[in-house]
N, C-alpha and C positions, 0 to 999 in steps of 0.2 A: 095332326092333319098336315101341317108344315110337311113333316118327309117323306109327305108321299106326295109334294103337289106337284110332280112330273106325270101322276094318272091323275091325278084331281082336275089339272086344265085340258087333258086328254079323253077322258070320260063323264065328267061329270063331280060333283061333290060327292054323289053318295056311292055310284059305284067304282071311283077311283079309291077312296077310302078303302072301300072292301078287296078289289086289287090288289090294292100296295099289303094292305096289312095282310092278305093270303099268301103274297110271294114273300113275304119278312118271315112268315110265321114256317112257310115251308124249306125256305133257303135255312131259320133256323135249325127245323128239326133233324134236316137232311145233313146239317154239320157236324149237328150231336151224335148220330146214330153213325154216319163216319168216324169221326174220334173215338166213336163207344169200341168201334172195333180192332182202332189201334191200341184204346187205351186195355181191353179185355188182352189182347196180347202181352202187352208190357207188363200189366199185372200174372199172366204165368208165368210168361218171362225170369222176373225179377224172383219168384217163387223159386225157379229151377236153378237160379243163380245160389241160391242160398242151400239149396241142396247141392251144388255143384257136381249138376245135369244141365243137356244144353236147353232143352225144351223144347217149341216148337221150331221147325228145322227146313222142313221139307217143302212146303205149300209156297212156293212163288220165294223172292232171292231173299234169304235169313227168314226163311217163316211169316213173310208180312203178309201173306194172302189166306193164312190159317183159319182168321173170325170169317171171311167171306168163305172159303168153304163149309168151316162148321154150319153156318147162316144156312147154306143151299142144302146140307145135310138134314139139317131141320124144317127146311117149308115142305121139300118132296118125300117125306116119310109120310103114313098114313095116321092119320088122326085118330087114337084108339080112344073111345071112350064106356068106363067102364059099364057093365049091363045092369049094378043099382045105381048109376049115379043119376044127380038132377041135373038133364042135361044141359037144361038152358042157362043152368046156376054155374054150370061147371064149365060151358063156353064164355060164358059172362066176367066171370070172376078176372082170369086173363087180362080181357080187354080190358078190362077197370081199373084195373093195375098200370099198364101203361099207357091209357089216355089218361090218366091222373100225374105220371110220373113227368108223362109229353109235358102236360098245359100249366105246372108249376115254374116252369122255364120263361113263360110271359113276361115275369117281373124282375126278371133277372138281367142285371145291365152288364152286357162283356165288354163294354166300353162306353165312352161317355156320351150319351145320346144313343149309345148300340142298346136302346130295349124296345120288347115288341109293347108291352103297357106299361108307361112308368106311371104306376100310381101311388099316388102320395099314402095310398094303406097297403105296399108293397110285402111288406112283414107280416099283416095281419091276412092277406091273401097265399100268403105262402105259405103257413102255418098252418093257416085252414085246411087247403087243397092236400098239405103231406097227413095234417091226420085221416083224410078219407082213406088212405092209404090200405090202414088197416082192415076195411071192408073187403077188398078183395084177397085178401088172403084167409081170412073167415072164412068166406064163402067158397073160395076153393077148396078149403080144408072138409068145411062139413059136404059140401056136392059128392065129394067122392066116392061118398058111402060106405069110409073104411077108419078104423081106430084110429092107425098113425096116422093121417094126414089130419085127422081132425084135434088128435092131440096136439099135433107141430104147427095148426094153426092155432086152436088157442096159446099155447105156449108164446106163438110170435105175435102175438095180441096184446098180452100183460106184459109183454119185454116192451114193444113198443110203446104203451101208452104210460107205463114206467118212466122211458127215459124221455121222452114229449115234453115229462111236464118240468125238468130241469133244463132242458133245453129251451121253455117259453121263458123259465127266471133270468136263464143266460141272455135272451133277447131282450130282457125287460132291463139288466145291465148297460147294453149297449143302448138301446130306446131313451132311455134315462137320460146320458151322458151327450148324446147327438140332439133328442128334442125332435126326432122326424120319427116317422115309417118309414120313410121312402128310400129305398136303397139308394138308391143314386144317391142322396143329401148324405146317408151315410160315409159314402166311398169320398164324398167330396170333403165333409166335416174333416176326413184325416189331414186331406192335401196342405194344410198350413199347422198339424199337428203332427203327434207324435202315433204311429200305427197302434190303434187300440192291443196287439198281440203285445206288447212292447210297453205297456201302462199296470195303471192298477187291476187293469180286466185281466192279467197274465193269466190266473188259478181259471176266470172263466173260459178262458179259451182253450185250455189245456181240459176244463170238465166239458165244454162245445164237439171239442174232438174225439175224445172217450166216449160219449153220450151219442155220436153222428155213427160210432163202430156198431153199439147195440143196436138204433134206431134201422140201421139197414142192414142188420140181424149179416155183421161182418165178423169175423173171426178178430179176439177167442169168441165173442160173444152171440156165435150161430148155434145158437141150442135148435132152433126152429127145425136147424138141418144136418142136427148132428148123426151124422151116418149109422154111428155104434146103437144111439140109443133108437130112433125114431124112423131108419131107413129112410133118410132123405128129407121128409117133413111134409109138410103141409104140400109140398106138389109132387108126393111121389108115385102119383096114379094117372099124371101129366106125362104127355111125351108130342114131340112133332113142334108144329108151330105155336101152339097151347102155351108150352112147356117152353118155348123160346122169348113169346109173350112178357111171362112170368118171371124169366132173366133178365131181357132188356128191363123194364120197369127195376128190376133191382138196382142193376148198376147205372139208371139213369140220375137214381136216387144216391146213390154213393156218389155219384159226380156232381149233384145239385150240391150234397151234403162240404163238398171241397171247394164248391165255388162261394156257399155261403160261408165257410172260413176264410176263404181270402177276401171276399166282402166284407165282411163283422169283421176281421181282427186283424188281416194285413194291406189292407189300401185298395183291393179291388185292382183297377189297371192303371192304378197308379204307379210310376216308376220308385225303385227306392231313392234314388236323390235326383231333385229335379234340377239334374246339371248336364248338360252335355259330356258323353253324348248319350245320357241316359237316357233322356226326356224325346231324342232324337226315336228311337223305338215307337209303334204307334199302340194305344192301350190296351188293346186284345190284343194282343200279345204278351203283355208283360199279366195281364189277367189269365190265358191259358199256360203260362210255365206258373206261375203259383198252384192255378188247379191241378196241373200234372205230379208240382212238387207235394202237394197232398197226396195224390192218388198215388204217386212214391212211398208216401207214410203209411198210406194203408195197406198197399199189398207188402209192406215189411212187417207190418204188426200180424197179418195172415203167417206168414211164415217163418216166424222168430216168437209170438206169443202163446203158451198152450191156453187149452179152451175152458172156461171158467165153469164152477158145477151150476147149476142153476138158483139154488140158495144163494150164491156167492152173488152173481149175478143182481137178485131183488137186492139185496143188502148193499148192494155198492150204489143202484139207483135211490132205493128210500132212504136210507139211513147215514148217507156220506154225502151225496151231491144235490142230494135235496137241501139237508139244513145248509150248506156250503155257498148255495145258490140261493138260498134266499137272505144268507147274512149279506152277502155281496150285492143284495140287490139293496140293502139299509143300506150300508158301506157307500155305494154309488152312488141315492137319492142323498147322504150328505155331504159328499163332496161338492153336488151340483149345489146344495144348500151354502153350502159354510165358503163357495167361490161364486155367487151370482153374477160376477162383471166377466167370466171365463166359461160357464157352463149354463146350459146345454149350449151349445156348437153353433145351431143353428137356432137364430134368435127368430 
């Protein structure tokens, strides 16, 4: 209520709240879905770098205006949908994807006091909201009323809910060691400590990152949309703004997936030493070059990693980062045991 009392003595208690919190939550989404567009560029970018091609070139000075054409390329084509499909399932599907991908962004702090809901069950709302995730690609998959998209969603169903559940032991790591949910208390637990990526959590963050590739079905680990096997996957009966829908939500998720690495394991917008004139930088910004410096890491693993069989794939979520992550998560609860005057963080 505090930072919005510039509408609150202006309109009222109840409809200032809702004011303030509509323009936070729009000014956020409006920044994401900018960034989404530089950042989709840098990532072919960096692609084409590696092939040494130039890539995109032409659309506005160095290719910067290329996601804003694609963008417009996608709203004004026409909407095809096919003649068995369910069509409300199949309009549906889309949108659930990224108003799910949009409203997991609430709890996510780009700096200190920069969140739209800090809530003290921050982790546990986040966690929530990404496994809904997998509902809309279900559903686009079977609406379609065609083999491959309904095989490439199941397929990115059992990847996804695979790798979820090493990724809650890696939470339950960090959870442990901090004593909060709350992101914020996390980012803050580091600021007189040593950055959880940099600790004994090192293997968790290194299985967080591996585990964040599958979860939003990134290369090598895009069986979902392996071209060879499945023509595209689970939206390959999508096209227009459907089908743009279903992109953004991906990579809003790939971007959630880099801000909760530098959240969990490098400081959030924390500077790395707080000395001048590091400290002089204000914390969104030393929180978006972490995220970027991730979203660096992933479009190098697209383009330097070949793509894994799918056998190989189950076998590395059940059978290696499963027991891995949950020996780390004893490991963790005794450290916090065998140090109680140092651990958990936040008392």
């Amino acid at each position: 209520m505090e930072k919005y009392s510039f509408f609150v003595e202006l309109l009222g208690p109840s409809w200032g709240f809702f004011v303030g919190s509509a323009l936070h939550i729009l000014v956020l989404i409006v920044a994401l879905l900018v960034a989404l567009a530089f950042l989709l560029l840098a990532d072919r970018k960096v692609w084409a770098a590696v092939q040494i091609r130039r890539g995109p070139n032409v659309v506005g000075p160095f290719g910067l205006l290329q996601s804003f054409a694609d963008f417009f390329k996608f709203v004004f084509k026409e909407i095809v949908i096919p003649a068995g499909a369910n069509k409300g399932v199949f309009i549906i599907a889309p949108l659930l994807t990224f108003i799910l991908a949009c409203i997991t962004w609430a709890v996510v702090p780009v700096a200190d006091g920069w969140v739209v809901a800090d809530l003290n069950v921050g982790i546990l709302y986040l966690f929530a909201i990404s496994s809904l995730g997998v509902y809309g690609i279900i559903m686009g998959g079977w609406a379609s009323n065609s083999k491959y998209p309904f095989l490439g969603g199941l397929r990115s169903a059992a990847q996804m809910v695979s790798y979820e559940v090493s990724i809650g032991f890696v939470l339950i790591t960090v959870l442990v060691t901090v004593g909060s949910l709350n992101l914020s208390d996390i980012v803050r637990a580091q600021q007189d400590h040593v950055w959880f990526g940099f600790t004994w959590l090192l293997p968790m963050f290194v299985v967080f990152f591996i585990s964040a590739l599958a979860e939003t079905n990134r290369p090598p680990f895009d069986l979902p949309e392996a071209e060879s096997e499945l023509v595209a996957g689970y939206q390959v009966e999508y096209s227009s703004t459907l089908y743009l829908l279903f992109m953004i939500g991906e990579y809003l998720n790939i971007v959630l997936m880099c801000a909760m690495l530098t959240i969990l394991f490098l400081g959030g917008w924390l500077p790395p030493f707080d000395i001048a004139p590091f400290n002089w930088i204000p914390g969104v910004i030393w929180f978006a070059l972490k995220v970027c410096f991730f979203f660096f890491l992933f479009a190098m693993v697209k383009a330097i990693v070949p793509r894994y069989r799918y056998d190989q794939l189950m076998r590395l979520g059940w059978k290696v980062f499963l027991p891995l992550s949950l020996v780390w998560v004893a490991i963790s609860a005794g450290i916090v045991v065998a140090f109680p005057d140092t651990y958990p963080l936040v008392k």
